[in-house]
N, C-alpha and C positions, 0 to 999 in steps of 0.2 A: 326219726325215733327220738334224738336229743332234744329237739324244738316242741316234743310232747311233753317229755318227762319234766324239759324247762317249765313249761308252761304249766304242768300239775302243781309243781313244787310252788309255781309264785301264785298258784289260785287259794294253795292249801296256805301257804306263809301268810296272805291277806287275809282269810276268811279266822285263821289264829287273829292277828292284828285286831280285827273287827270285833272279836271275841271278848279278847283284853278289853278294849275301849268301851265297850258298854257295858259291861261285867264291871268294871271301874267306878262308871255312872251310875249303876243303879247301887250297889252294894258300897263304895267306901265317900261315894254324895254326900252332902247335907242333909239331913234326914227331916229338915221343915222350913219355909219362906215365914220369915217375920219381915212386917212392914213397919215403920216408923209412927205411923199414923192412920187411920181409916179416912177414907174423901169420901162424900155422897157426890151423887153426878144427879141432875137434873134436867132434862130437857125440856124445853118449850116450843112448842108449834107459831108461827109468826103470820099465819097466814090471816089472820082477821086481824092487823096492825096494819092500815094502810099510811098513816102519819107518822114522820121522823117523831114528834113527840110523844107517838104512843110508846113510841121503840124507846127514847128517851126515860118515859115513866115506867117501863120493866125494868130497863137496866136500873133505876135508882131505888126501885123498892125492891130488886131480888138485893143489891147494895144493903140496904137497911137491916135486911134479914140476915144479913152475912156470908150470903152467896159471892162469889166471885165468876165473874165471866171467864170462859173457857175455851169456847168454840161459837164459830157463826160459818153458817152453811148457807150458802150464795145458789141457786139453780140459775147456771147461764142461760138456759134456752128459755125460761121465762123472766130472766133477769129482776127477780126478789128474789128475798130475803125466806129461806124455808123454814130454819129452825135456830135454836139458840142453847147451848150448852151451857149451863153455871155447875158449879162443884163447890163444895163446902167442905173442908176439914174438921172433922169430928174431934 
């Protein structure tokens, strides 16, 4: 009978706990996300680049435009090059 009454009392103590805690989070939060800046993302397919040089001449014209490289996505089981990530801060 005690090992009930324990057990009520610490389901009921938690499920208060869990109460507070998101009642918390939604109601005295920050009420909005500002970012410092906006990025653009850009992806590019790599799959018709068979030459280091082609690869070469994206990276220096997305360069030119003011893209910066980001991401390069490698597929092991056919060992190329899949895709290429640039981003741009606005």
């Amino acid at each position: 009978m005690k090992e009930s009454k324990f057990a009520r009392i610490t389901l009921v103590l938690l499920i208060i706990l869990l109460s507070l805690d998101i009642g918390s989070r939604l109601f005295f939060g920050p009420s909005g996300v500002s970012a410092k800046q906006r990025v653009q993302y850009k992806v590019i397919s790599l799959m018709g680049l068979n030459a280091v040089t082609d690869y070469e001449k994206l990276l220096n014209d997305m360069a030119d435009k003011g893209w910066e490289l980001d991401q390069v996505v490698y597929k092991i089981t056919t060992r190329q090059l899949e895709w290429v990530t640039f981003r741009k801060p606005s």
